[in-house]
C-alpha positions as CSV (number, residue, x, y, z in Angstrom):
1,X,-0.5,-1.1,-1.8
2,X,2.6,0.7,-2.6
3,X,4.6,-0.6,-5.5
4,X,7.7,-2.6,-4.6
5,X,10.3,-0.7,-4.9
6,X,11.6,0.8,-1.4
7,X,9.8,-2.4,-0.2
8,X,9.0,-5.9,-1.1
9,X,5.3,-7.5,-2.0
10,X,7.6,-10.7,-1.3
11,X,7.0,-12.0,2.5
12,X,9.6,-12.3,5.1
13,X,11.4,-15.7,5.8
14,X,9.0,-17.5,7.8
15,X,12.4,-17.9,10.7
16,X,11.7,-14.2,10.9
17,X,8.1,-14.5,12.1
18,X,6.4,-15.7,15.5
19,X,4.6,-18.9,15.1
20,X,1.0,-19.0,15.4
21,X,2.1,-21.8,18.5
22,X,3.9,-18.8,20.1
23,X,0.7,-16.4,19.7
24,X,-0.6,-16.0,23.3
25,X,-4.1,-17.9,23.7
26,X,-7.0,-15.5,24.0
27,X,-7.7,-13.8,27.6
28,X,-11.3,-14.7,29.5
29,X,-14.0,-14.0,26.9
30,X,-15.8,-10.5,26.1
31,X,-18.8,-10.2,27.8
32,X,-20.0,-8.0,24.9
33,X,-19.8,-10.5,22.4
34,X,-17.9,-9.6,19.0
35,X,-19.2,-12.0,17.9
36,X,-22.1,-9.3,16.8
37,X,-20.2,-6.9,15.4
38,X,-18.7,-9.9,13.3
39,X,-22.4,-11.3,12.4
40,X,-23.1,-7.4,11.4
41,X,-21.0,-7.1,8.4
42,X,-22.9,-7.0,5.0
43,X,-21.7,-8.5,2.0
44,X,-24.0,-6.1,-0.2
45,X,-23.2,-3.1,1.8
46,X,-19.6,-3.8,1.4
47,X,-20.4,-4.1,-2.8
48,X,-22.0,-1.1,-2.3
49,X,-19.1,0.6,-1.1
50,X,-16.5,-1.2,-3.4
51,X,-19.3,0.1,-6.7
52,X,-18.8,3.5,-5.5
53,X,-15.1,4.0,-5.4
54,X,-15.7,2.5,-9.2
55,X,-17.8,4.6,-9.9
56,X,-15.9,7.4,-8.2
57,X,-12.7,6.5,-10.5
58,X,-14.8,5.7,-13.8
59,X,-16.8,9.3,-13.7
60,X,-12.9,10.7,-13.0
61,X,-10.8,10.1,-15.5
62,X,-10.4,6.0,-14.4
63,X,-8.6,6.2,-11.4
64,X,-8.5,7.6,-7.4
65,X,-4.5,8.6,-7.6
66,X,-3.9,11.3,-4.7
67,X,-4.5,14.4,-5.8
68,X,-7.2,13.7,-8.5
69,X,-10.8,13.8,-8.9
70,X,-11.1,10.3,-8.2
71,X,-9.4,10.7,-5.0
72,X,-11.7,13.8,-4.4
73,X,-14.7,11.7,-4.9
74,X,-13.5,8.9,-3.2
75,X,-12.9,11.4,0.0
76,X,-16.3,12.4,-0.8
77,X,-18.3,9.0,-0.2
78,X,-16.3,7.8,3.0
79,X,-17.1,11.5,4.4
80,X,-20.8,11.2,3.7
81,X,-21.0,7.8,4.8
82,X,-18.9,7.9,7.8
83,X,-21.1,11.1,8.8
84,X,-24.6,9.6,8.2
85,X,-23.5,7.1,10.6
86,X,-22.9,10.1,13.2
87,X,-19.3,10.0,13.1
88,X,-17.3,13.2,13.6
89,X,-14.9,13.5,10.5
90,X,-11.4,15.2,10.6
91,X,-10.0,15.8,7.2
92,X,-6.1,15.7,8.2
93,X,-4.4,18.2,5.2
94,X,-1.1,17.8,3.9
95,X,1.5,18.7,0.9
96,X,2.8,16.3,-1.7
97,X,4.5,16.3,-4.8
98,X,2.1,15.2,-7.8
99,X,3.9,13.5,-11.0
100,X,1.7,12.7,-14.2
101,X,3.1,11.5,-17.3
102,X,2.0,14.0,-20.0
103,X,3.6,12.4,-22.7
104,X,5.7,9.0,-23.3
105,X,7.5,7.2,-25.9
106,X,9.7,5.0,-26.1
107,X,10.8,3.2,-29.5
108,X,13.8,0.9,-30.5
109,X,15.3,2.3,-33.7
110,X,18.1,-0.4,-34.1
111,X,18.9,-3.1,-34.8
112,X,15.1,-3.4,-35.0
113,X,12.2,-0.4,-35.1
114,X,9.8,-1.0,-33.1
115,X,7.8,0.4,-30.1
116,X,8.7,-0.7,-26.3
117,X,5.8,-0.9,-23.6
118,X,7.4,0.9,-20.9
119,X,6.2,2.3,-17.2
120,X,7.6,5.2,-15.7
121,X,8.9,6.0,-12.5
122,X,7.4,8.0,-10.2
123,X,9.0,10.9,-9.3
124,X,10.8,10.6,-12.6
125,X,11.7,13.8,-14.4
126,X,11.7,14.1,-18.0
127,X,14.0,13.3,-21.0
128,X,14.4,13.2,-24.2
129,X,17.3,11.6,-26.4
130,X,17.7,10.4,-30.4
131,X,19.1,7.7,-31.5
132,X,20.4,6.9,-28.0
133,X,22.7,3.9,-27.7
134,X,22.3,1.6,-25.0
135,X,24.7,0.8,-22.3
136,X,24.6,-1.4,-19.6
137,X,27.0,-2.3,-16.8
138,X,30.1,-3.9,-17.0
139,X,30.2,-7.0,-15.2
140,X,27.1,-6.0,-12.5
141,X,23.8,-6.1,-14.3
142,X,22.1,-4.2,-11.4
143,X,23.9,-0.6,-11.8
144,X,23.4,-0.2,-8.0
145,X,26.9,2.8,-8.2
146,X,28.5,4.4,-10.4
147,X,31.5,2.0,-10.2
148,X,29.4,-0.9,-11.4
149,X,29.9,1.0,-14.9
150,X,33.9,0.4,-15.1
151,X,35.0,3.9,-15.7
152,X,32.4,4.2,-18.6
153,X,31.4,7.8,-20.3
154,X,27.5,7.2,-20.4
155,X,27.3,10.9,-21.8
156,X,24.3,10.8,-24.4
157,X,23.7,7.5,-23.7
158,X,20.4,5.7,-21.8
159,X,21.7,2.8,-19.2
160,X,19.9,-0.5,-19.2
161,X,20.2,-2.5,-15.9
162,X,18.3,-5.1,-14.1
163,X,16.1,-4.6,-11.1
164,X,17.7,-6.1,-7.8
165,X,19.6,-5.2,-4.7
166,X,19.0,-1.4,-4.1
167,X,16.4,0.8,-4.4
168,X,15.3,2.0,-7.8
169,X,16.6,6.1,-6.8
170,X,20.5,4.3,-6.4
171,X,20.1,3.0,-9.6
172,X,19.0,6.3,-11.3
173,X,21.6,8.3,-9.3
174,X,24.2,6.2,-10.4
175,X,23.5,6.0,-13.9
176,X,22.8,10.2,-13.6
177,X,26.9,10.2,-12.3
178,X,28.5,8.6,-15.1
179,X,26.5,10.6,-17.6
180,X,23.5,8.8,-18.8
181,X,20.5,10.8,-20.3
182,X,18.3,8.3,-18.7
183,X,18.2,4.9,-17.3
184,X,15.8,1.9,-18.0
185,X,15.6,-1.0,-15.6
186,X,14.2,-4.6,-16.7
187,X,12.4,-6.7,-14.2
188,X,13.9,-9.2,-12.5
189,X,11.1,-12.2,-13.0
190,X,8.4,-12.2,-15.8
191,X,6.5,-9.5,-16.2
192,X,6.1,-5.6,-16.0
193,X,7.3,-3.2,-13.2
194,X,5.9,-0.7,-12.1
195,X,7.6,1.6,-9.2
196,X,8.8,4.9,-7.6
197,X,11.9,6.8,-6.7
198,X,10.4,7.3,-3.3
199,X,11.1,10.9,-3.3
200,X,11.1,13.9,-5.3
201,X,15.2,15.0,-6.1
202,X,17.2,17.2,-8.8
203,X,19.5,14.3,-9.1
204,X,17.5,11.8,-11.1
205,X,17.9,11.2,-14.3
206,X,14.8,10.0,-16.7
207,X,13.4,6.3,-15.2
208,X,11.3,3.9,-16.7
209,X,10.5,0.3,-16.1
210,X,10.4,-2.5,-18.8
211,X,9.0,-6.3,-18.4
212,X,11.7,-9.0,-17.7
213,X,11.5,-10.4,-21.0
214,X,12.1,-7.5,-22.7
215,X,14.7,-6.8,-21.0
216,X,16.7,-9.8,-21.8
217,X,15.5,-9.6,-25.9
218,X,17.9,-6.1,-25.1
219,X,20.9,-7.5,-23.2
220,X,21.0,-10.3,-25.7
221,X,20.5,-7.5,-28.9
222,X,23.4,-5.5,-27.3
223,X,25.6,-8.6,-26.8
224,X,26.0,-8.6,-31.1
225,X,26.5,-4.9,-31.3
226,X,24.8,-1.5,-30.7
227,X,20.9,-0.8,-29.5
228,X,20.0,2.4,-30.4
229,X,16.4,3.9,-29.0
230,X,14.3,7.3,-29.1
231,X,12.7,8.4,-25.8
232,X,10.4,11.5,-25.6
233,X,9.0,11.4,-22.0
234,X,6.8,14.5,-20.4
235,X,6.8,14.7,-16.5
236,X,4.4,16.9,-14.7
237,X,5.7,17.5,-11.5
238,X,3.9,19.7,-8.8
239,X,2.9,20.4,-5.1
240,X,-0.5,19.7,-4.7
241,X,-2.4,19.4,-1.1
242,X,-4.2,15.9,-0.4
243,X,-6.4,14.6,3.1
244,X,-6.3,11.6,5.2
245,X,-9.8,11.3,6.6
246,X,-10.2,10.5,10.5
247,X,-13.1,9.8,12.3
248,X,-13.7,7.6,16.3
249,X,-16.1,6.8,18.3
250,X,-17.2,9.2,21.1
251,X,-16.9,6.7,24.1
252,X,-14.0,5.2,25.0
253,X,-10.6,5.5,26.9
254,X,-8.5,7.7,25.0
255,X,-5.7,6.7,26.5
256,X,-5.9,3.1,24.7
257,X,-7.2,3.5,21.4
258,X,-7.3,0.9,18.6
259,X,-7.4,1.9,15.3
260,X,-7.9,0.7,11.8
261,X,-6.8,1.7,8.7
262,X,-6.6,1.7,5.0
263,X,-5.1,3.6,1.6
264,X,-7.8,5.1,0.0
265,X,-5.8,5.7,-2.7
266,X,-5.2,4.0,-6.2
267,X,-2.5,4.2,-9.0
268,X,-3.1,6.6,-12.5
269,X,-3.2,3.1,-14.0
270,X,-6.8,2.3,-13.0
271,X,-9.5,2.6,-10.8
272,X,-7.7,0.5,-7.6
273,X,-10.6,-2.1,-6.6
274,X,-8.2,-4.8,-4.7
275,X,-5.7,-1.8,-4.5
276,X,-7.1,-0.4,-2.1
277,X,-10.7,0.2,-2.2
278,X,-11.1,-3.1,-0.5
279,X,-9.2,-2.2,2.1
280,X,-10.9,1.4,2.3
281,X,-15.0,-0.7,2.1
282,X,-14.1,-3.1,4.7
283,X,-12.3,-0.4,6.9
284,X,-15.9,1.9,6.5
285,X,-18.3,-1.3,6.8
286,X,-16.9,-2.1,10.3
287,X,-17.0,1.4,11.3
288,X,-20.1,2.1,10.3
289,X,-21.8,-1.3,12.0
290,X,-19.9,0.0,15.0
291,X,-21.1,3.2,15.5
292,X,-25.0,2.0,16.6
293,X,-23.8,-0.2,19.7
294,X,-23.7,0.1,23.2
295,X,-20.5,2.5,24.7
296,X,-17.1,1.7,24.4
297,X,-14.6,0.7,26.6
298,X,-12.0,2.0,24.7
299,X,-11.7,4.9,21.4
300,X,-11.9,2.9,18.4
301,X,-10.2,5.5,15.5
302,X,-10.4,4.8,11.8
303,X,-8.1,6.3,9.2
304,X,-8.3,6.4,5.2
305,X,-5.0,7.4,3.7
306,X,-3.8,9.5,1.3
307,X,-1.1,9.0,-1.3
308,X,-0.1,5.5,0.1
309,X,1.1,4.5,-3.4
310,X,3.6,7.2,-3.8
311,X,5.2,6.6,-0.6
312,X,3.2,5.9,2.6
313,X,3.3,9.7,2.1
314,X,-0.5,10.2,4.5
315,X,-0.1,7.8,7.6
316,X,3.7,8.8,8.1
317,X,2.6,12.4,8.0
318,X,-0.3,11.2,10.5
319,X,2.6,9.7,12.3
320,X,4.5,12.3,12.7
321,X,2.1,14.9,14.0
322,X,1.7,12.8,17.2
323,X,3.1,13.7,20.2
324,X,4.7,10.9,22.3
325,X,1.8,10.4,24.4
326,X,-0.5,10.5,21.7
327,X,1.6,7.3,20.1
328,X,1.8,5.8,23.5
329,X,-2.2,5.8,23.7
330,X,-2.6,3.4,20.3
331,X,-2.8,0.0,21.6
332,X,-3.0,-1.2,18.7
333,X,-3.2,-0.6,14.8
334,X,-5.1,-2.6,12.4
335,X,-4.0,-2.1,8.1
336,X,-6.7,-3.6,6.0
337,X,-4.9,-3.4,2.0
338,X,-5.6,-5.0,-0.8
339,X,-8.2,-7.6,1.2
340,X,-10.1,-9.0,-1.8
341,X,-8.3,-11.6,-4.0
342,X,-9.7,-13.2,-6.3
343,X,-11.1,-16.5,-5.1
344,X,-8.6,-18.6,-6.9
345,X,-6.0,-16.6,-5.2
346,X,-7.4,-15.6,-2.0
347,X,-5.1,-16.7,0.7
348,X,-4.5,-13.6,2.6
349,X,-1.4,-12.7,4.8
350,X,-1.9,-11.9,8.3
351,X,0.8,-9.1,9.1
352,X,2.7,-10.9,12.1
353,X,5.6,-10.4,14.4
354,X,7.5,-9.0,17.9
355,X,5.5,-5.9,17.1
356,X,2.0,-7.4,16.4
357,X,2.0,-8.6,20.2
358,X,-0.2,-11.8,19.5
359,X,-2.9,-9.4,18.3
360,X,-3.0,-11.3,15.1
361,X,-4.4,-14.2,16.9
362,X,-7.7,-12.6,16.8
363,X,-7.4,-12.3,12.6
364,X,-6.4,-15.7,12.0
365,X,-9.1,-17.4,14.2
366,X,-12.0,-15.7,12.5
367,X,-10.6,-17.0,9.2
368,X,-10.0,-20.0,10.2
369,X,-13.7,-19.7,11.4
370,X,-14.6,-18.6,7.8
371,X,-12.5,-21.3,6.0
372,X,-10.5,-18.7,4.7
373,X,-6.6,-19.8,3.8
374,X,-4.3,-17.9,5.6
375,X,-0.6,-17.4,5.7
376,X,2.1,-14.9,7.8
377,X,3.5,-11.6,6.7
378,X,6.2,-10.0,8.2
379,X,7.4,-6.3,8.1
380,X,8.1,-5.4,4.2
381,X,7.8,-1.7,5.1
382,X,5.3,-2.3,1.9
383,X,1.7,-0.8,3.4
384,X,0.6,2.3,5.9
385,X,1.0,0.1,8.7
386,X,5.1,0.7,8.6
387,X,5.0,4.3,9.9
388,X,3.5,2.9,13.4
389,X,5.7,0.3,13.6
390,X,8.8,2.6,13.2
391,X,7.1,4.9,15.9
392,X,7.1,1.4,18.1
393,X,3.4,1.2,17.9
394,X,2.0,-2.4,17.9
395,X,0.7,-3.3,14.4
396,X,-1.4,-5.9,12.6
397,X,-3.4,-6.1,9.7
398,X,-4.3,-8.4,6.3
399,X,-3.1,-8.3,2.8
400,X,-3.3,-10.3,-0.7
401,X,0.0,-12.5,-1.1
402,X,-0.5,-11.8,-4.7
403,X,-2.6,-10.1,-7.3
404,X,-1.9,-10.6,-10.6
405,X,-3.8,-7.1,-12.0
406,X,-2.0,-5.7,-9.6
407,X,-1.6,-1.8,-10.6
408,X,-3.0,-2.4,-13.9
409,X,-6.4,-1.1,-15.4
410,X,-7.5,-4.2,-14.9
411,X,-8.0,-4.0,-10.8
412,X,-11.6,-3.6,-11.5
413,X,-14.7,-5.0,-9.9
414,X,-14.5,-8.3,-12.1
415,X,-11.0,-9.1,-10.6
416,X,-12.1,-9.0,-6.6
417,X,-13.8,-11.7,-4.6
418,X,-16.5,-10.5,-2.6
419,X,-16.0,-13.5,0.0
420,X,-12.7,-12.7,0.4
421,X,-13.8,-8.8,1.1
422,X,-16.2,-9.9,3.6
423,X,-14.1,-12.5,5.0
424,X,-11.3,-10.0,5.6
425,X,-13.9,-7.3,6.9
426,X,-15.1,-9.8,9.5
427,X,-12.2,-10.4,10.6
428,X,-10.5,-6.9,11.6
429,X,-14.4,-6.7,12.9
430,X,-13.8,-9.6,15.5
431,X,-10.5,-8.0,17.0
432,X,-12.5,-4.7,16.8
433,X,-15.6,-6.4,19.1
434,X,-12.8,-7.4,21.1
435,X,-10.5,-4.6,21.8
436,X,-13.0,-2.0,22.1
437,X,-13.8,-3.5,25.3
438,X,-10.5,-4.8,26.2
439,X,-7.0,-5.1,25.2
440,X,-5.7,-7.1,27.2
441,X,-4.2,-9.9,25.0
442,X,-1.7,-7.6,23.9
443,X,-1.3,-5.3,27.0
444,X,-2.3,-7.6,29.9
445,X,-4.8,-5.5,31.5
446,X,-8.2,-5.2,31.4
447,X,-9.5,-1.7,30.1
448,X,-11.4,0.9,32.0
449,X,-14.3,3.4,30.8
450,X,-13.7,7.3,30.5
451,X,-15.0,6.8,34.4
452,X,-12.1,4.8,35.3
453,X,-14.0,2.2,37.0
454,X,-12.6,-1.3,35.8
455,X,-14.4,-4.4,33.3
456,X,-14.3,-7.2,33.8
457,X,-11.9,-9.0,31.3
């Protein structure tokens, strides 16, 4: 899952959301039975998968970040597996800009010495300074414009303002205007931050991240008198060409196609197990138990995402390649990320509202089967799902409300829950059993083959 920076982990305002009492009740049952595509999924296949994107990030340098080895590999695996189950598979090219941090240091030299754990931005450029004094805003602790500074001369100077309000790119922008060399912004809670620009730009000035509480020991050191710090911070910044990999069924109406999807992606911190390899296993262990059953009513399509984390950057350009009809023929989309919390933390948000179309119904009923807790999530823009729901395709999917190794090194394989793995995989498997025959809980009609002769419903 993308850092939260252009968009909240935080769930919407449960006013915001339909209530599970205004989901429509489930249409006349599947004469297929889901219900066997549901019993299908295997927990050990679904470890196996999850072992191999380890692997594929430990034998790489520790991570899957697009444009990487790890990501290379990871591609690798779902390709091989998604083809020994006699799958087709599209590898979907596209550009991005890379950013690795070469070199980074950042150490207070006054009225203390001592190092400062810092993150950087991505899509920060580099900086260096000496002896840089600190300067924060006067009045506004966020530094969302230039103004919030007073008139200030930041020149030679590094800003120090609190996350909050506006994207992280305003904040650098506006410390870049009135002169900073570069700009450091303090969580708002406890804790680190981690987080992007969203875009590559000329304009921004050197960004980094620093926990809440040290930002506060800062404000309250610069509230008796000057701060002064060193920063030496090496960008790499280049294009680089990634894949999304694609792969359907060969029956079906492709006129009303349901599709599932996940980021198969991680972050340079670490090797990405909740983020997102769960989401990438469970999205491969359904397709692959679906490839061996009868025909299809309708084109069931399963995407794996590139370079999700650094800005939804591989299902918007999916997005955007499709003609209007082509969008018009997704019934449905289905976003599987980060789907195995730990088990002390495993209540898992079921993405919800006017553009899910009741289709979430299906997700919550299998987990309620499973006795797994469950909560609503509205639109954060915050996962690959957001592209189709600008495009005004209907959208659903599951996500971890929280994750405390979140985008650290330690999102490993100690740190997931394989019941909440399967629990999540079994669930985007019963709407799957379900709407590849029939959709007609969210559209109100009753699917056809490629022959056009009606189902029954």
């Amino acid at each position: 899952m993308r850092t939260p920076t252009t968009r909240s982990l935080s769930l919407l305002a449960a006013s915001t959301l339909l209530t599970t009492a205004a989901i429509p009740a489930l249409a006349a049952p599947n004469p297929n039975n889901p219900d066997k595509l549901v019993a299908a999924i295997d927990a050990d296949s679904l470890w196996g998968h999850m072992e191999a994107f380890y692997a594929a990030a430990e034998d790489n340098g520790g991570n899957r970040a697009a444009g990487t080895p790890g990501y290379d590999a990871s591609v690798d695996y779902v390709v091989g597996e998604l083809e020994a189950a006699g799958y087709d598979v599209e590898l979907q090219e596209f550009e991005f800009t890379y950013t690795e941090t070469l070199r980074q240091e950042l150490r207070q030299t006054s009225p203390v010495e001592r190092d400062l754990e810092s993150t950087v931005f991505t899509y920060s450029p580099s900086g260096q300074a000496d002896e840089a004094e600190l300067a924060a805003p006067s009045g506004d602790p966020l530094g969302c414009t230039a103004d919030a500074y007073g008139g200030a001369d930041l020149t030679g100077q590094i800003a120090l303002v609190s996350r909050g309000d506006c994207p992280f790119a305003e904040k650098s922008l506006a410390a870049a205007a009135v002169g900073a060399e570069a700009v450091i912004i303090y969580n708002n809670t406890d804790g680190a931050i981690n987080g992007t620009l969203g875009a590559p730009s000329d304009d921004y000035i050197a960004t980094l991240g620093v926990s809440g509480e040290l930002g506060q020991e800062l404000v309250a050191q610069l509230a008796d008198g000057p701060v002064t710090v060193d920063l030496d911070l090496e960008q790499l910044v280049e294009q680089r060409t990634t894949v999304n990999v694609l792969a359907e069924t060969a029956t079906g109406r492709d006129d009303n196609v349901v599709m599932v999807g996940a980021h198969l992606d991680g972050v340079p911190e670490g090797p990405g197990m909740n983020d997102n390899a769960s989401g990438a296993a469970a999205t491969l262990e359904i397709a692959k138990r679906l490839a061996p059953v009868n025909k299809v009513n309708n084109t069931v399509r399963f995407a794996f995402w590139g370079a999700e984390e650094i800005g939804l950057l591989g299902a918007d350009h999916y997005v955007s390649e499709l003609s209007q009809a082509e969008r018009d023929a997704i019934a449905i989309y289905v976003n599987l990320d980060m789907v195995a919390p730990q088990d002390h933390q495993n209540t898992l948000g079921v993405l919800q509202g006017d553009f899910s179309l009741g289709a979430e119904r299906l997700l919550i009923d299998q987990l309620e089967a499973d006795e797994h807790p469950t909560g609503p999530a509205g639109n954060g823009n915050n996962s690959d799902y957001a592209p189709f729901v600008a495009a005004g395709i209907p959208a659903t999917g599951l996500l971890s409300y929280y994750d405390s190794n979140y985008h650290t090194a330690q999102d490993d394989l100690d740190n997931v829950s394989l019941t909440s793995l399967t629990h999540s995989a079994r669930a985007v498997a019963a709407l799957v059993g379900e709407f590849a025959y029939h959709t007609s809980l969210i559209n109100d009609t009753c699917s056809a083959g490629r022959s056009g002769k009606p189902k029954d419903c």
